[in-house]
Backbone bond lengths (Angstrom), bond angles and torsions (degrees), N, CA, C in turn:
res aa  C-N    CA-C-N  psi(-1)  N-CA   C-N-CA  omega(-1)  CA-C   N-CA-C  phi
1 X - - - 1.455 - - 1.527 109.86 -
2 X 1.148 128.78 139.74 1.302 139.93 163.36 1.541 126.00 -68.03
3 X 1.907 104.00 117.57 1.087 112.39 -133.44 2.349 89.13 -80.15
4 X 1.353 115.55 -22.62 0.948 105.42 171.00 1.423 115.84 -111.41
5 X 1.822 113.82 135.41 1.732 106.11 -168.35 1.238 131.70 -72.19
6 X 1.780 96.83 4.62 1.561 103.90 -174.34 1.543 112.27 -105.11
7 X 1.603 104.72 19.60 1.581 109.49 -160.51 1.456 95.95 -61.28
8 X 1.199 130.85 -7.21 1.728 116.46 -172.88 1.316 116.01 -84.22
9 X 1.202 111.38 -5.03 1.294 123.25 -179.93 1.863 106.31 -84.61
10 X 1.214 95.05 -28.53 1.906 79.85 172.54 1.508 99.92 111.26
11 X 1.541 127.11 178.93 1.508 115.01 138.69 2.271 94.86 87.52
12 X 0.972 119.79 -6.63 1.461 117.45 -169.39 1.444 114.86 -51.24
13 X 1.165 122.17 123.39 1.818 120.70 177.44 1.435 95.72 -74.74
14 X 1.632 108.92 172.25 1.292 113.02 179.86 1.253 114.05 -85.32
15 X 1.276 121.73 -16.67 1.211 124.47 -164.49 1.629 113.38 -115.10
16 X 1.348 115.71 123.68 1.581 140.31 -166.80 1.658 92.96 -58.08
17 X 1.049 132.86 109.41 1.828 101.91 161.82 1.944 105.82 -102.54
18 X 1.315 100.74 173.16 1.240 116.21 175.46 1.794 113.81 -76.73
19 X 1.606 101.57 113.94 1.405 81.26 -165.42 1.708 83.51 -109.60
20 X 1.438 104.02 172.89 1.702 111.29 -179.02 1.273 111.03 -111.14
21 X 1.653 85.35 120.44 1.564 103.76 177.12 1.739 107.68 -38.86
22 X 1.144 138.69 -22.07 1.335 123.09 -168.48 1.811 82.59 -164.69
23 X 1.075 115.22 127.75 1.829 126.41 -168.57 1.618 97.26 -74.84
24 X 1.145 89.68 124.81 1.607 140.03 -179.70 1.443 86.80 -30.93
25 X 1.398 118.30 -65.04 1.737 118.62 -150.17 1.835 99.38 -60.25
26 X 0.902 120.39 -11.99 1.599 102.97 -135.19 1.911 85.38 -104.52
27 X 1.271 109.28 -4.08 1.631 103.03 168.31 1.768 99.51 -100.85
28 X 1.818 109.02 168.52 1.132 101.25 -178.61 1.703 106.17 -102.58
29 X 1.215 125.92 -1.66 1.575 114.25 -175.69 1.724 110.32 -135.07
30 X 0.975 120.80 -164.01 1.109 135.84 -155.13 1.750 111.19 -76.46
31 X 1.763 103.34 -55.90 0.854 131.19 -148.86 1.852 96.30 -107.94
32 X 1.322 120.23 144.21 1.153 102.23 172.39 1.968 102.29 -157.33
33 X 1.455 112.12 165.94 2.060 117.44 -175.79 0.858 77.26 -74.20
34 X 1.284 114.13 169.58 1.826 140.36 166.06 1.660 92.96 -147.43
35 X 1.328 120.31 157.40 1.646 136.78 163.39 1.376 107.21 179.89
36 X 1.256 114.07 156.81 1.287 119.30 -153.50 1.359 148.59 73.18
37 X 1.758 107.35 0.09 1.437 115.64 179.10 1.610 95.81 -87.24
38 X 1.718 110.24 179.31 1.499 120.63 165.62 1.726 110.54 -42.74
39 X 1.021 112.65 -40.62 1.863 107.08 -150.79 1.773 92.35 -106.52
40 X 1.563 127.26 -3.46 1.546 125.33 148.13 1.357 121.70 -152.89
41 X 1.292 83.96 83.74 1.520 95.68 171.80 1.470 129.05 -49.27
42 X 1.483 96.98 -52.74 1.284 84.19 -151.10 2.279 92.38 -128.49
43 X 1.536 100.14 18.93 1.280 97.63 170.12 1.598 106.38 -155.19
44 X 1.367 109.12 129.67 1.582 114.95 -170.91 1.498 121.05 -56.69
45 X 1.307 116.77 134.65 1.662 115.34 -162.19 2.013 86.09 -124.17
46 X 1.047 112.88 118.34 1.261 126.50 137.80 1.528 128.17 -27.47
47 X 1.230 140.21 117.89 1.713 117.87 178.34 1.758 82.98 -165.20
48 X 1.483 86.41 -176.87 1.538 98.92 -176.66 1.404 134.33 -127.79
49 X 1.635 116.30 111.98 1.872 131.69 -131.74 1.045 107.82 -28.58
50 X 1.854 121.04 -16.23 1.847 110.66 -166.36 1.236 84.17 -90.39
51 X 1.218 161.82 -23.55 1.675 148.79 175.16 1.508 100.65 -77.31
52 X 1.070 137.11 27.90 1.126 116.28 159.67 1.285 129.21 -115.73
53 X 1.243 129.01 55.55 0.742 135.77 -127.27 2.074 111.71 -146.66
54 X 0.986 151.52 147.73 1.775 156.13 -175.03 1.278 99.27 -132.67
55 X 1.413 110.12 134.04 1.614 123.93 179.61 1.610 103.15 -89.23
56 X 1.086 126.07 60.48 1.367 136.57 -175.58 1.814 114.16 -105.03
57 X 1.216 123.97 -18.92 1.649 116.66 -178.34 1.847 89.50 -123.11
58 X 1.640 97.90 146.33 1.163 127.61 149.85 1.408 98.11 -55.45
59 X 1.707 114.68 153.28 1.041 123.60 168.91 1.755 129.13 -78.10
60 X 1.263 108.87 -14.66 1.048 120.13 142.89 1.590 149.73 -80.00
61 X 0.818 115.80 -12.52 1.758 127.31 133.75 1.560 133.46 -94.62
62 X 1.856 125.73 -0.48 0.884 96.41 140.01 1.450 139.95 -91.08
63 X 1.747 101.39 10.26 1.564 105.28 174.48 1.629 102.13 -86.06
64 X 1.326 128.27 8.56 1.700 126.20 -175.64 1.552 98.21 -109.03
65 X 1.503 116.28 22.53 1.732 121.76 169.94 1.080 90.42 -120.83
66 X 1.519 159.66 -3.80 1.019 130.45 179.14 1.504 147.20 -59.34
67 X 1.369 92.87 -14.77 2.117 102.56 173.64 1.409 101.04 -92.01
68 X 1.500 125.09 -16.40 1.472 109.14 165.77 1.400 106.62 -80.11
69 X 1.515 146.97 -47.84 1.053 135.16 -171.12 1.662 98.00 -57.20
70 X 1.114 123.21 -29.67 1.599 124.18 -169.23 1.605 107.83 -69.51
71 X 1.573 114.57 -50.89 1.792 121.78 153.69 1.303 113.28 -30.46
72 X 1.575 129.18 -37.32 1.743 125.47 -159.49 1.140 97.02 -88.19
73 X 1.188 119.17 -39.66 1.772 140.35 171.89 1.482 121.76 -30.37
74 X 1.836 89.18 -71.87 1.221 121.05 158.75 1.653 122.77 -29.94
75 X 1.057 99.92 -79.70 1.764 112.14 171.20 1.039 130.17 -54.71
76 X 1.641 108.94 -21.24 1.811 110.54 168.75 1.633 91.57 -79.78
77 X 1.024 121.31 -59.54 1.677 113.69 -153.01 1.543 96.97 -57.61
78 X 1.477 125.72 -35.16 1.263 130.90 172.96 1.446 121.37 -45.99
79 X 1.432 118.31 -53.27 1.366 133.58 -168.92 1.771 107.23 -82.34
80 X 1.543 123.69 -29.44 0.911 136.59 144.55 1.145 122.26 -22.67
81 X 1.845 113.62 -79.32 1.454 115.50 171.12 1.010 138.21 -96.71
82 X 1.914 107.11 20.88 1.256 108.09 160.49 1.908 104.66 -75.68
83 X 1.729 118.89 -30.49 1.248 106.11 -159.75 1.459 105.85 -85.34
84 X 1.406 123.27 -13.10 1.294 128.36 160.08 1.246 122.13 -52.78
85 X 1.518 136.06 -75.35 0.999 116.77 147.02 1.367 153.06 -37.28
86 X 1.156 114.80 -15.68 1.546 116.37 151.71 1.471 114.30 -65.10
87 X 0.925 128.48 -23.12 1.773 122.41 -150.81 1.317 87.27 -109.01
88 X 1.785 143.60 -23.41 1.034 139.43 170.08 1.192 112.08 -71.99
89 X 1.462 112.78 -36.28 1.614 116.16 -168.24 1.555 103.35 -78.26
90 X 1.232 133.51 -25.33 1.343 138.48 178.03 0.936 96.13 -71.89
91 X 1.400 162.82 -11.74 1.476 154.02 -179.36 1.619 111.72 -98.60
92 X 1.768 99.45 -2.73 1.828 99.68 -170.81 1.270 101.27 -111.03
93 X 1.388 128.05 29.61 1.435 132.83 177.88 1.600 130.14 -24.35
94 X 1.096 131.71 75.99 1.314 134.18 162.27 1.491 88.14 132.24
95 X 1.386 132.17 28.70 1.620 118.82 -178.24 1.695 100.31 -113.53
96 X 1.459 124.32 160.23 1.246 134.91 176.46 1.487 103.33 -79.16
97 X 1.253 132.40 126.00 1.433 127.81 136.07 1.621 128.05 -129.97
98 X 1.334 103.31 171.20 1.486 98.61 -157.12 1.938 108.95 -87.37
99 X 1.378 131.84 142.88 1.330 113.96 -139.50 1.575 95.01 -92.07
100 X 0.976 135.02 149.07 2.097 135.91 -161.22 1.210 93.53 -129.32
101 X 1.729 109.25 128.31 1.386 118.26 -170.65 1.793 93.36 -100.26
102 X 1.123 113.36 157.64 1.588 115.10 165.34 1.523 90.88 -133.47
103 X 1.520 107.01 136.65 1.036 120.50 163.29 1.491 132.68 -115.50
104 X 1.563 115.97 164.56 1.631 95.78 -166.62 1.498 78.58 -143.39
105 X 1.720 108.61 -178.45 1.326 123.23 179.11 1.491 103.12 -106.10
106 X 1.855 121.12 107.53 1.479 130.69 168.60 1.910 89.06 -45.21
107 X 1.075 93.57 -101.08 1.507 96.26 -173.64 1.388 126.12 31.27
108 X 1.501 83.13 -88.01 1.598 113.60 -170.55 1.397 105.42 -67.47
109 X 0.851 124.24 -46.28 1.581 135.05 166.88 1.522 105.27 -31.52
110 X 1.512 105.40 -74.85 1.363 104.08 176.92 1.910 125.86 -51.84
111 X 1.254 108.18 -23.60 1.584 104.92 -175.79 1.291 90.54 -84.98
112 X 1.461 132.22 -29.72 1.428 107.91 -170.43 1.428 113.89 -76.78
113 X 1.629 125.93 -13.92 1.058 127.65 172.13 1.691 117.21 -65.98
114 X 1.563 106.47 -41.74 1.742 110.35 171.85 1.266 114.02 -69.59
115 X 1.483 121.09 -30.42 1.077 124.17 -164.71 1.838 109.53 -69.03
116 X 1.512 86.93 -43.47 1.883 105.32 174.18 1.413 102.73 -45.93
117 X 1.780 101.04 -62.40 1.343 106.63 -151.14 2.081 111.72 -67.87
118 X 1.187 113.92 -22.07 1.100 126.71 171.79 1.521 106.36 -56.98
119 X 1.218 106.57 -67.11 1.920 126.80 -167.51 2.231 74.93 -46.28
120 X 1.279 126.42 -81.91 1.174 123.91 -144.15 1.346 115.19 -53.38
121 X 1.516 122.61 -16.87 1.367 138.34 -154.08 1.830 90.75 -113.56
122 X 0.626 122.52 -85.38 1.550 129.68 -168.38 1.409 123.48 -28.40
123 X 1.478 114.45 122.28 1.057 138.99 -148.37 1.568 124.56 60.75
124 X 1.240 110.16 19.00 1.508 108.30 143.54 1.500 155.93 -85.57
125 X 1.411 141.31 -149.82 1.398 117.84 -171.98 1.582 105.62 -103.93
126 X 1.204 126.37 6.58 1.586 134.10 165.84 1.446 115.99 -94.13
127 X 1.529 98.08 143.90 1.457 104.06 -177.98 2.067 98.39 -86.19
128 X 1.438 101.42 150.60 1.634 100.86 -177.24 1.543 95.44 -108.03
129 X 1.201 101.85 133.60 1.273 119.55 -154.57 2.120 126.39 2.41
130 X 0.778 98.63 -77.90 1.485 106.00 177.00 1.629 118.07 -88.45
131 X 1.127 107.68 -15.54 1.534 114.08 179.76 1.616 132.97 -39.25
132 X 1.330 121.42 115.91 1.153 111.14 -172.09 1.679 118.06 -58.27
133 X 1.404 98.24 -12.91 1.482 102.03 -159.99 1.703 99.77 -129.04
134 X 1.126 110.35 134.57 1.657 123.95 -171.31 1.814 89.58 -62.91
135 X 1.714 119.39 136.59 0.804 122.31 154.24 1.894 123.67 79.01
136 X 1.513 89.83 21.41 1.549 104.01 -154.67 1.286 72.14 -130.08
137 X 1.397 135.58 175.66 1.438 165.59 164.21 1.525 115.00 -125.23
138 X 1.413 119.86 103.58 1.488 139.94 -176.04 1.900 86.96 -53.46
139 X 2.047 99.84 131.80 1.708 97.58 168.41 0.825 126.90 -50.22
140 X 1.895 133.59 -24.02 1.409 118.92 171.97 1.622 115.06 -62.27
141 X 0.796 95.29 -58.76 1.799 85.77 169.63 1.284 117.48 -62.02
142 X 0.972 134.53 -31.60 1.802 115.31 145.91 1.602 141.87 -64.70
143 X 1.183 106.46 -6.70 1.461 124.49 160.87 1.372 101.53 -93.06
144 X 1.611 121.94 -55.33 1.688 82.74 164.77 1.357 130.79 -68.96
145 X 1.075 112.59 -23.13 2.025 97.52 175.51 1.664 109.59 -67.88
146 X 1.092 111.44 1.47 1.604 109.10 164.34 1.481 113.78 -123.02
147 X 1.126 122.31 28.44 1.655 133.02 165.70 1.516 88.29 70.91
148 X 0.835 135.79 39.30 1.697 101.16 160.37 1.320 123.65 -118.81
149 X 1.060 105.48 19.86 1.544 121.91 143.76 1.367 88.42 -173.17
150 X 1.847 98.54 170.26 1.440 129.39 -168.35 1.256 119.10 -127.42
151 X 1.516 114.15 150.77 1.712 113.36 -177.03 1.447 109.30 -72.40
152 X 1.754 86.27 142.43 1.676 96.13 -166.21 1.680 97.37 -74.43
153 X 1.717 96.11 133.80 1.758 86.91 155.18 1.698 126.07 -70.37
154 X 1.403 116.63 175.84 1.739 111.66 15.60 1.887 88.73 -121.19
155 X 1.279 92.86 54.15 1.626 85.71 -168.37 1.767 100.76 -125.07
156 X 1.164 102.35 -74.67 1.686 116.10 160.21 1.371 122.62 -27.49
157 X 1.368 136.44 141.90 1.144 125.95 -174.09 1.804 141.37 131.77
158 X 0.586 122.82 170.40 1.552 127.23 154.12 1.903 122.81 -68.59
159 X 1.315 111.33 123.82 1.259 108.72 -174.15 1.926 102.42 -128.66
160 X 1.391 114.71 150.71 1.561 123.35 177.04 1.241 91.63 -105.72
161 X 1.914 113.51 112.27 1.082 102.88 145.57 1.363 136.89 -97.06
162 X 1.819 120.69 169.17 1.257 109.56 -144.90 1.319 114.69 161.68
163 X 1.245 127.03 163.10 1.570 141.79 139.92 1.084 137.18 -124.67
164 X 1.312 127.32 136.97 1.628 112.49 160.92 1.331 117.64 -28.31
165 X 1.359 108.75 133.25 1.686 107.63 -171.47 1.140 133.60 97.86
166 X 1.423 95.39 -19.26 1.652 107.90 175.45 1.542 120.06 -40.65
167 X 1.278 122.85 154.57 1.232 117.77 150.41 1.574 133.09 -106.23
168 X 0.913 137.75 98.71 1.891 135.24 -161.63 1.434 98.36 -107.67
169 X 1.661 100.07 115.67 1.395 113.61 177.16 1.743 105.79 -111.98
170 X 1.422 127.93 131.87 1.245 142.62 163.14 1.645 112.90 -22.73
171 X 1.373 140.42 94.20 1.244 118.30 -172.98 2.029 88.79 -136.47
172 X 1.537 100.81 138.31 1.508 107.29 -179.63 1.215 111.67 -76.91
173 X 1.361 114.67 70.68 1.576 109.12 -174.86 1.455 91.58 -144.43
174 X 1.872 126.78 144.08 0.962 118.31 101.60 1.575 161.54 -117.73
175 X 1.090 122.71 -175.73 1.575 103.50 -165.17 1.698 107.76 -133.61
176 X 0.596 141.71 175.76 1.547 160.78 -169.32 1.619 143.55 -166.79
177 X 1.244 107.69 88.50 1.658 101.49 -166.81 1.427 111.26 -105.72
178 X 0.904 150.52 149.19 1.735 147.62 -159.32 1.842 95.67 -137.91
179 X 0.847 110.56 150.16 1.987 131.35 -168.06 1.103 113.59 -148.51
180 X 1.320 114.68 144.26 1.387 115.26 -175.13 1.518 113.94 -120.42
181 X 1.354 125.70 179.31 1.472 115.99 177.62 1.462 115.75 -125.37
182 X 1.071 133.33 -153.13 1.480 117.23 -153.73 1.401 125.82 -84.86
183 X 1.639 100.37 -11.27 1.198 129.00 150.94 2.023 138.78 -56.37
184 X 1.398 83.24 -12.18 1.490 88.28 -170.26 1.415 116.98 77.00
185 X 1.714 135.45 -0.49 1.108 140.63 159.39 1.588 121.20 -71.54
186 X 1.133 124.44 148.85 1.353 139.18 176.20 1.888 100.61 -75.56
187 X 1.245 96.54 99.83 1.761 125.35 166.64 1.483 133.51 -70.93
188 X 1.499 92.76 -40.75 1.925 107.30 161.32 1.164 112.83 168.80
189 X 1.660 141.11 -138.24 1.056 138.76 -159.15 1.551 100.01 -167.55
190 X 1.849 122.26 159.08 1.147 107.05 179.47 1.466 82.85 -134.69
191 X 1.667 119.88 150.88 1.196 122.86 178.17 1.306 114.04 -130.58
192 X 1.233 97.60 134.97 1.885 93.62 173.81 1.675 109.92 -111.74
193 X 1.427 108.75 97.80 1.277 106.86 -168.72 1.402 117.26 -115.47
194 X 1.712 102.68 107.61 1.612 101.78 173.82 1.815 98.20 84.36
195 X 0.768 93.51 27.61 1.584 98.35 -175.75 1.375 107.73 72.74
196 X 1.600 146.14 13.35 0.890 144.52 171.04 1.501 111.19 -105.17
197 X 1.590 110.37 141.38 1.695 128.76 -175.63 1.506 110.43 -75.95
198 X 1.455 127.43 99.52 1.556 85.52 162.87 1.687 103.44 -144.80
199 X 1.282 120.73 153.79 1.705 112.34 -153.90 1.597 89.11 -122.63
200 X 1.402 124.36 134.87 1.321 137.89 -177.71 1.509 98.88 -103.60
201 X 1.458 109.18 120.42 1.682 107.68 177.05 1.386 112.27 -118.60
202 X 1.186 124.80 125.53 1.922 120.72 -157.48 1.304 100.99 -81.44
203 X 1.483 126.25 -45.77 1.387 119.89 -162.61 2.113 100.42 -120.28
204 X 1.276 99.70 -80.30 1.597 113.57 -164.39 1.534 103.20 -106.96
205 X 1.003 85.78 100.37 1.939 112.90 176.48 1.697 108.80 -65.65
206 X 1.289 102.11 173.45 1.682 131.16 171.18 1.509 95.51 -44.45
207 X 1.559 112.24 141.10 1.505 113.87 158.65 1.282 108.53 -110.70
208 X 1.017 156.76 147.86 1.807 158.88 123.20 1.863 77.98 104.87
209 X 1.084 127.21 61.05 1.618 138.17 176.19 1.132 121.54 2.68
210 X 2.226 94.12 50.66 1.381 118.07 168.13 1.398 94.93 -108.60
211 X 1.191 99.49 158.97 2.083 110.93 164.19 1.552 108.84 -173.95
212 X 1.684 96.07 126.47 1.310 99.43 171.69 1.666 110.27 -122.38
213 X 1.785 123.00 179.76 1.162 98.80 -148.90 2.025 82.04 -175.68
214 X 1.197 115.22 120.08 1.388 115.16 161.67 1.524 105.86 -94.33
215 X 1.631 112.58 156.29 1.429 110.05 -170.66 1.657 91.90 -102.45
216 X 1.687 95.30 -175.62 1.435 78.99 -154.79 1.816 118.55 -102.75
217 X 1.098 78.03 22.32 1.632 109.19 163.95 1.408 119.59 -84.31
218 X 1.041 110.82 -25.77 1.561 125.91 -173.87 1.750 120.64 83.28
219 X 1.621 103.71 -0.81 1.358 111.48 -170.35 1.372 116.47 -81.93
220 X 1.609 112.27 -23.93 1.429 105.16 167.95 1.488 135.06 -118.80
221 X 1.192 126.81 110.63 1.344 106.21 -161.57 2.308 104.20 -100.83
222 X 1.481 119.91 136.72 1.329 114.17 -143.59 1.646 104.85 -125.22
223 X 0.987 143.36 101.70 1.823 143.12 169.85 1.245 99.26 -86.70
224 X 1.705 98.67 100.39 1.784 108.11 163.99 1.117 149.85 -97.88
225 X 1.249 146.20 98.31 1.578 123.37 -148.47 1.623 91.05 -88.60
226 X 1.260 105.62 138.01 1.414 123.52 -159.26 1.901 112.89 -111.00
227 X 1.250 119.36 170.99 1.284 107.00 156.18 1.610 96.27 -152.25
228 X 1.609 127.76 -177.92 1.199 110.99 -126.67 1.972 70.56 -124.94
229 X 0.882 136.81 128.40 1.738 109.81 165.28 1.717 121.74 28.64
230 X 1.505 98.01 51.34 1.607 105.14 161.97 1.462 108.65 -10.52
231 X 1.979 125.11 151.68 1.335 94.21 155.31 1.821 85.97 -126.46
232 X 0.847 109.32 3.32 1.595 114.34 156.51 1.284 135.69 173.61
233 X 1.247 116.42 141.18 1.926 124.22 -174.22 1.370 112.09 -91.87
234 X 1.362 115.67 107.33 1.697 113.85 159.90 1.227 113.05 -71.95
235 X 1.593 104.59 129.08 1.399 114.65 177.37 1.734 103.76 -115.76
236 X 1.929 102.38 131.87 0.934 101.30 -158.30 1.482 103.26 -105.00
237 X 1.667 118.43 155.78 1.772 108.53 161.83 1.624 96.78 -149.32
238 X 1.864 81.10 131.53 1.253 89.29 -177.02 1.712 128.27 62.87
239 X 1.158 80.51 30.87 1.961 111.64 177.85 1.253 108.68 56.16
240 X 0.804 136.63 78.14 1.348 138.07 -168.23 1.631 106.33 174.36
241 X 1.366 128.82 147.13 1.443 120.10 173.70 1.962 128.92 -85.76
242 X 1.160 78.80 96.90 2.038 86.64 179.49 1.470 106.24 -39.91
243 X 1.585 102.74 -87.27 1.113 133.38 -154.37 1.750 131.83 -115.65
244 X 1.390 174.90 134.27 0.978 155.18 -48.07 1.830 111.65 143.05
245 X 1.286 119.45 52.14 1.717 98.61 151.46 0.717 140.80 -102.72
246 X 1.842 106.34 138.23 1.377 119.15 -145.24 1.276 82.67 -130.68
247 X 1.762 103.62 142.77 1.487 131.14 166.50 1.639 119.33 -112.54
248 X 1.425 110.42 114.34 0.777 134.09 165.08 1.872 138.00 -61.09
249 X 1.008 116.67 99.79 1.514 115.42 -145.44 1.739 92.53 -115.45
C-alpha cells in the first residue's frame, strides 16, 4: 500500500511526515481526549496534540493542504466570535446595533473535511467510496482534497446541518463519524465541529433536505435535516438579526 494517499498525484518527497489526524491549530492547548481511534476505542485516553498524529502524507503534499487546514482555522475563530458576540449582544436589550458579517472560506472548509475524513480512513479494511482498493482513496477524491477539482453539485459535498431556530453553542470538541452505504463503502462523514453540524457526502447527497446515515460502527443510527452549501446563517438576539456567517464558496 502506498505509504502517502496522495501518491497519485505524482511529485512524492522522500520523507513520510506526521500528518494530524485533525489540524493542530483548531484546538486551543497542548494536550487534548481522544476516543474512537484503533488503540481507544471505546475509552478516552488523554495524550499530547503532537502524538496525534498517522504517517500517511509525503511531506510534500501535506504542505499542498495548507489553505484547507487554514478554512478549519478559519471557522473555529469564526464560530468563536460569532458566540461572543451573541452573549454581549444579549446584555444590550432593546439597543440598536449594526449587524457584523464574519466570513469564512466554503471551499476550504469542505477539503478540510475530505481531507480529515481520508487521513481517518486510509489504510483500513473499508473500501472509500469508489475505490478500487480497500482503504485507499480513489485520485478524484484526492484532487479534490487538493482543490483541483470540486464535488459536483447539488448532491456531492459539504452540507450544514440544522434548522432555522437552531441553537449553536461554542463547545471545544471535535468529533467525526464516517457511514457507509449499501454497499459497505465509506459514503462520507458527519462532524460536529466547535459545536457546529456539518455532514460531508462523497457521492449522493440528502434528497428533499432529509438525510439519514448509520455510523460505521453500527452504534448510531442519524435523521438529518440538511442544507446543501449554506451561503449564510442569520444569527439572531433578541429576535432580531445580530450577526451574519457567511460562506464563501
Amino acid at each position: 500500500m502506498r505509504e502517502c494517499w496522495a501518491a497519485c498525484l505524482g511529485n512524492c518527497s522522500d520523507k513520510i511526515s506526521g500528518e494530524h489526524i485533525i489540524t493542530d491549530a483548531v484546538f486551543p492547548a497542548d494536550i487534548v481526549t481522544v476516543k474512537g481511534l484503533p488503540w481507544c476505542k471505546d475509552e478516552f485516553k488523554r495524550i499530547g496534540l503532537a502524538s496525534l498524529v498517522k504517517n500517511v502524507l509525503c511531506t510534500e503534499h501535506n504542505s499542498g493542504l495548507s489553505e484547507a487546514d487554514v478554512g478549519a482555522v478559519q471557522l473555529r475563530k469564526a464560530l468563536c466570535d460569532v458566540t461572543e458576540l451573541s452573549e454581549t449582544r444579549k446584555l444590550m436589550n432593546g439597543q440598536d446595533w449594526p449587524v457584523k458579517k464574519f466570513t469564512v472560506n466554503g471551499l476550504a472548509i469542505e477539503r478540510w473535511c475530505l481531507k480529515t475524513l481520508i487521513t481517518i480512513t486510509f489504510g483500513g479494511t473499508v473500501r472509500i467510496r469508489e475505490s478500487s482498493q480497500c482503504g485507499v482513496p480513489s485520485c478524484e477524491l484526492v484532487e479534490t482534497a487538493f482543490g483541483l477539482r470540486r464535488f459536483q453539485p447539488p448532491r456531492a459535498g459539504l452540507y450544514w446541518i440544522g434548522e432555522v431556530g437552531d441553537t449553536v453553542t461554542t463547545v471545544e470538541r471535535v468529533e467525526v463519524m464516517t457511514f457507509t452505504n449499501h454497499m459497505d463503502s465509506i459514503e462520507g462523514a458527519r462532524f460536529r465541529f466547535w459545536g457546529f453540524n456539518l455532514l460531508l457526502v462523497l457521492s449522493d447527497g440528502p434528497t428533499a433536505n432529509s438525510f439519514g446515515f448509520t455510523s460505521l460502527d453500527s452504534k448510531e443510527t442519524t435523521q438529518l435535516k440538511a442544507l446543501y452549501r449554506p451561503r449564510k446563517l442569520n444569527v439572531h438576539v433578541h429576535d432580531r438579526v445580530s450577526h451574519i456567517l457567511e460562506f464563501v464558496w
